[in-house]
C-alpha positions, 0 to 999 in steps of 0.5 A: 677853450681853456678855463680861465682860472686854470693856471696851466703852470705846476710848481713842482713835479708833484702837482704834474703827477696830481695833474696827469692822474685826473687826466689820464685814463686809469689804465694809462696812468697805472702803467706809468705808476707801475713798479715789479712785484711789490714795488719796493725798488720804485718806492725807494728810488725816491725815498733814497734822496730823502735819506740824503741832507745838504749842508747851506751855507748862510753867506758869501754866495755866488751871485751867478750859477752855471750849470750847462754841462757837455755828456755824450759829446753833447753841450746841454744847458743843465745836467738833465736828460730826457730817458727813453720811454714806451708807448706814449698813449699820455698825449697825441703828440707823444715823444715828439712833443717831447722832443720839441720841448727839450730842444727848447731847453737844450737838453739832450733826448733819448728816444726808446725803441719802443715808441710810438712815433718814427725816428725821423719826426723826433730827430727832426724836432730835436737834432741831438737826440740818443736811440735806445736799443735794446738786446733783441732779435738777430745780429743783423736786425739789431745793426739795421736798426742802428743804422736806420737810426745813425742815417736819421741823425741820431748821435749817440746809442743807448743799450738798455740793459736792465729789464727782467721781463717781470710778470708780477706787478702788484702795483696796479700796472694795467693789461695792455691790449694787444691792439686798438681795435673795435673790441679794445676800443669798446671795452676801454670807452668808459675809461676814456669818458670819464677823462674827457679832455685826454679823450677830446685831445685825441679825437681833435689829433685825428688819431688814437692811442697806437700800439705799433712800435714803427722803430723797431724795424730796420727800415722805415719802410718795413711793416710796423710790428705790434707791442707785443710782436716787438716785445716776444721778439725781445723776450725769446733773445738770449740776453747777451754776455759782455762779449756781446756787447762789445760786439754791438758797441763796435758797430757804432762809431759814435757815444755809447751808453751801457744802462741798467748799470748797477754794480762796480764790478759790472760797471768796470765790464762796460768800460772794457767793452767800450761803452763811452757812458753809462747810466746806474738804473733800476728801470724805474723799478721795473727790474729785479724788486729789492734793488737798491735806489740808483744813488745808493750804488752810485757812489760805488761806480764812480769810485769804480770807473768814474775817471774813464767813463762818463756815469749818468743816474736815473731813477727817482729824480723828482726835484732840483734837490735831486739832481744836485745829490746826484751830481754831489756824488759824482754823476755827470747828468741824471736821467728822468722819465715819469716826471717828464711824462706827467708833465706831458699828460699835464699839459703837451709839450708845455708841461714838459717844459714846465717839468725842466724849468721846475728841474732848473730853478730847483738846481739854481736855489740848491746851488746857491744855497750850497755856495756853489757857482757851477755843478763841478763844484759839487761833492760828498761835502756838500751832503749829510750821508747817513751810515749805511746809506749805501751798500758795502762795495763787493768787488765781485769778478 
């Protein structure tokens, strides 16, 4: 029974965070905190925006604002998409709860081959969905899984490409057990009974937290492979040169993004291999440590290749504010992952919803306070940029 003086609502996305800490197990939210070695990348993936001003305006406002957008041949209500996430042990319902909640605010979704629910239920829950594939296994095996994804009615693909297989985590990321069995299960127990409402909310799903990842097969049919069995295949692959992405690209007729994208020189080699979109990302942290923030370089890419090809950001997104800094300097749309995943661990499928209205009203205020009447208005202009906010453009080839 809920508590009748417990507000379900959160006003921000730092009280969603608040919310899933006290929920979550300490090992599920380590994971979702987590960032490589140091974490200096994770920190300043947040910490960039703030670099950033706005420039208001004190009257003659638009009365209206218009922020829906068309990405990936996608018309989406406002600029936001959901980035494909791993395993989500925050909540029983997991991506599709995800799924229900975006299609409920005409965003766009992104389902990662690493999740824990099938393809089709999500697909089923929001039609226009993107699959996240990434560089791992044979040739052939990686066109089944994009074929299995096109038959369940997936409209766009997702190459991620930015994840260095880093070890060192020293922000606390937790070991993840190589499966859910009797010893896992006993070991992580005292964890799960001092979160009581995530471990209730589980026995009441009639389940518990999987580690199977059921889209990394070719057919749904087909054995599902543990984590870590996906996760060596994906590791023991030769990363692949920009010819092989090229390749890829080709065995999709449909959108396709390059993620991971954080250089103009790379960024014009998307473009070249047929890439439709992509998005500039540090994989929330969890590459290369000392990457500059996402909208640092974004600048540096949209100056590249922002009149041939869609650009995207991720990374960092926390507030309305955010979002509009980003588009100010030149994204399309921008990605989040935590902050919908703490929504979630806050409260299903509602919370998720919960984050995307926080997104909206705070791009709708940021809009008006910025005299703009729809995103398109937006531009460098608009923002305060301190000197050497960004990286000197090397044009590297």
């Amino acid at each position: 029974m809920q508590n009748p003086w417990f507000n379900p609502w959160f006003e921000s996305i730092a009280i969603a965070q608040k919310r899933a800490k006290r929920r979550l197990p300490k090992s599920v939210y380590g994971a979702l905190i987590a960032g490589a070695e140091r974490g200096l990348t994770r920190d300043d993936n947040c910490a960039a925006f703030d670099d950033l001003g706005l420039r208001p305006l004190t009257a003659g406002q638009p009365p209206t604002r218009e922020m829906s957008t068309n990405v990936m041949g996608q018309s989406m209500s406002m600029p936001v998409i959901i980035s494909p996430t791993g395993v989500q042990a925050v909540h029983p319902d997991g991506e599709v709860a995800v799924a229900r909640a975006s299609a409920a605010r005409g965003v766009v979704m992104g389902l990662s081959s690493f999740s824990s629910k099938p393809m089709d239920e999500v697909i089923a829950a929001n039609p226009q969905t993107l699959f996240q594939i990434y560089w791992a296994g044979d040739r052939d095996s990686m066109v089944g899984r994009m074929e299995r994804a096109k038959a369940a009615g997936a409209i766009g693909m997702i190459l991620t490409l930015d994840w260095s297989f880093v070890h060192s985590r020293d922000w606390g990321s937790p070991s993840i057990p190589e499966a859910m069995n009797l010893a896992t299960m006993i070991k992580h127990a005292p964890e799960g009974l001092l979160r009581p409402r995530w471990l209730y909310d589980w026995l009441r799903s009639g389940s518990i937290p999987q580690l199977g990842v059921p889209n990394f097969t070719v057919s749904k049919n087909d054995p599902v492979p543990g984590f870590f069995e996906a996760y060596g295949v994906w590791m023991g692959t030769p990363p692949p040169t920009w010819k092989d992405i090229a390749w890829l690209r080709s065995q999709w007729e449909g959108p396709f993004m390059v993620k991971g994208i954080n250089r103009a020189d790379e960024a014009r080699r998307a473009t070249d291999a047929g890439a439709t979109a992509i998005s500039v990302s540090t994989h929330a942290g969890n590459n290369i440590d000392g990457t500059p923030a996402p909208i640092r370089v974004l600048p540096e890419v949209v100056a590249a290749v922002g009149d041939q090809i869609e650009v995207v950001m991720d990374s960092g997104i926390r507030r309305g504010s955010d979002v509009v800094k980003a588009l100010a300097l030149g994204a399309k749309a921008v990605m989040i992952g935590r902050s919908y995943l703490w929504g979630l661990a806050a409260n299903g499928q509602a919370g998720v919803e919960n984050v995307l209205d926080v997104l909206r009203m705070g791009i709708d205020s940021n809009m008006l306070g910025l005299g703009k009447a729809t995103i398109g208005d937006l531009s460098p202009s608009d923002l305060v940029i301190p000197d050497g906010f960004s990286p000197p453009a090397r044009d590297r080839q």
